[in-house]
C-alpha positions in Angstrom: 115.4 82.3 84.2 114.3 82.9 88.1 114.7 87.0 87.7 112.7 86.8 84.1 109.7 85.0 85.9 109.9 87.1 88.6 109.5 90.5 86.2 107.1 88.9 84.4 104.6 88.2 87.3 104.3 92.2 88.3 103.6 92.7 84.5 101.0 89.9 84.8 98.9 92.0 87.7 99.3 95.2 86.1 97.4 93.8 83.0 94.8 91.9 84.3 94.0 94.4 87.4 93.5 96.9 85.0 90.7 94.8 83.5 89.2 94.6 86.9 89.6 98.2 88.0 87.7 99.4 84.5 84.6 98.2 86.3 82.1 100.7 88.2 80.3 99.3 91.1 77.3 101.1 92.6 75.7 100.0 95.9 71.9 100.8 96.1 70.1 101.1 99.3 66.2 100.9 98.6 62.5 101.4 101.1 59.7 99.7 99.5 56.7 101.9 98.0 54.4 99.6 97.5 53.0 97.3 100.6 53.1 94.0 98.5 56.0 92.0 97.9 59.8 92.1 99.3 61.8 94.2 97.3 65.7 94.0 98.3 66.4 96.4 101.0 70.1 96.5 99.2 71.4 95.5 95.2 74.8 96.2 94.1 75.2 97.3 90.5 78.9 96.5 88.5 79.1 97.9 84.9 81.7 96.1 82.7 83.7 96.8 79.8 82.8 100.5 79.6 79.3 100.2 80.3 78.5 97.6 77.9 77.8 94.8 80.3 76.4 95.0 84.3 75.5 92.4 86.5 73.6 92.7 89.6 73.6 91.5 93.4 70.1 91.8 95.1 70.7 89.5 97.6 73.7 88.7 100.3 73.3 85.0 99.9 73.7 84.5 96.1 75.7 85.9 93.6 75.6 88.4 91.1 73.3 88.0 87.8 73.9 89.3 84.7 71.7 92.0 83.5 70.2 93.1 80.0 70.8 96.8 80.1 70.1 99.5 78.1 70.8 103.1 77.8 67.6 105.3 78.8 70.0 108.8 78.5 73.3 110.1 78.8 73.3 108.9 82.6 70.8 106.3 83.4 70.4 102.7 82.5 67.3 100.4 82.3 68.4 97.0 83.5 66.7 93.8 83.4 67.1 90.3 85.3 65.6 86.8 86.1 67.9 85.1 89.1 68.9 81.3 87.7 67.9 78.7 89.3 70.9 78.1 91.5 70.6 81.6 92.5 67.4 80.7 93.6 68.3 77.8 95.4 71.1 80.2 97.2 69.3 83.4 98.3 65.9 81.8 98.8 64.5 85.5 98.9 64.8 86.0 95.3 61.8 84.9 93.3 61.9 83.5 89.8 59.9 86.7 88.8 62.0 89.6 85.9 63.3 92.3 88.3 64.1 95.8 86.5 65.8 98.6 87.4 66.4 102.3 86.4 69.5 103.6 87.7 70.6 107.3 86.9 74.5 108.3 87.4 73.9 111.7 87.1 71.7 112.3 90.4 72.7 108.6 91.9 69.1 107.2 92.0 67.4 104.2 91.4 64.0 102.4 91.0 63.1 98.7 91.3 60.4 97.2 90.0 58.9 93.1 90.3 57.8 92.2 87.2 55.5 89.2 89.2 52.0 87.8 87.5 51.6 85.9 90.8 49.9 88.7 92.1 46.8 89.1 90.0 45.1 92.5 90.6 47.8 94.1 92.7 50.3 96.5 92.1 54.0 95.2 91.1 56.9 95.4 94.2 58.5 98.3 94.0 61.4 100.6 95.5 63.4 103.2 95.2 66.1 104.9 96.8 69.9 106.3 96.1 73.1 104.8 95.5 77.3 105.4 96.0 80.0 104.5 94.2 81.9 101.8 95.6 85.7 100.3 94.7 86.0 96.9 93.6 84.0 94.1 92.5 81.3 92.0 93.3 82.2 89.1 94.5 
C-alpha cells in the first residue's frame, strides 16, 4: 500500500504542475508620461488557461487582481482592473480608481492608464514602458 502511495504522489505533481506551468507571466517595468498621479513603476501580468483569464500585480505589497481582458489583435490584450478593498488596505499605493492596460506580445510593450474622476480637468496617470517573460507565478 506504502509503494502505491508513494507512485501516486509523483503522478500527483506532474498533473497539477502542469496546470501551473500553462501560465505566462510578464513583468512590466513602466516611466510615467504624464506629471499627475503615481502610476506603478513595476506590474506583473500572468495569463491563465490559455489566455482566457489574467490577473495583475501593480504593487509589491498586495496581491494579484483579476483582470477583465480582451483581445485587441493577434498579440495584444486590453486589460481592465479595480484593486478590492483589501488590496487597498495592503498596498496603500493603489487607489480605488479602474486601472487599464494594453499589453502587446508581439513587440513586448505596454501602456497604463488611471481611469481617476478625482482629478477634474487634468489629464489621466499614465505610463508606458516594455516587458519580459518571466517563469512562474505570481504569488
Amino acid at each position: 500500500m506504502a509503494w502505491y502511495f508513494n507512485s501516486l504522489l509523483p503522478a500527483c505533481v506532474f498533473i497539477f504542475g502542469a496546470n501551473i506551468a500553462v501560465a505566462e507571466t510578464f513583468s512590466c517595468s513602466l516611466e510615467p508620461v504624464t506629471k499627475s498621479g503615481w502610476i506603478p513603476a513595476r506590474v506583473l501580468v500572468q495569463f491563465l488557461e490559455g489566455h482566457e483569464m489574467a490577473r495583475i500585480r501593480a504593487s509589491e505589497e498586495g496581491g494579484p487582481a483579476p483582470a477583465v481582458m480582451k483581445r485587441r489583435s493577434d498579440s495584444s490584450y486590453l486589460l481592465d482592473w479595480t484593486p478590492s478593498r483589501a488590496l487597498m488596505a495592503k498596498a496603500t499605493e493603489l487607489s480605488s480608481d479602474r486601472y487599464r492596460a494594453v499589453l502587446n506580445l508581439g513587440n513586448l510593450k505596454v501602456s497604463l492608464q488611471v481611469l481617476t474622476e478625482t482629478m477634474p480637468g487634468t489629464l489621466s496617470p499614465r505610463g508606458a514602458g516594455t516587458c519580459i517573460r518571466i517563469d512562474g507565478s505570481i504569488p
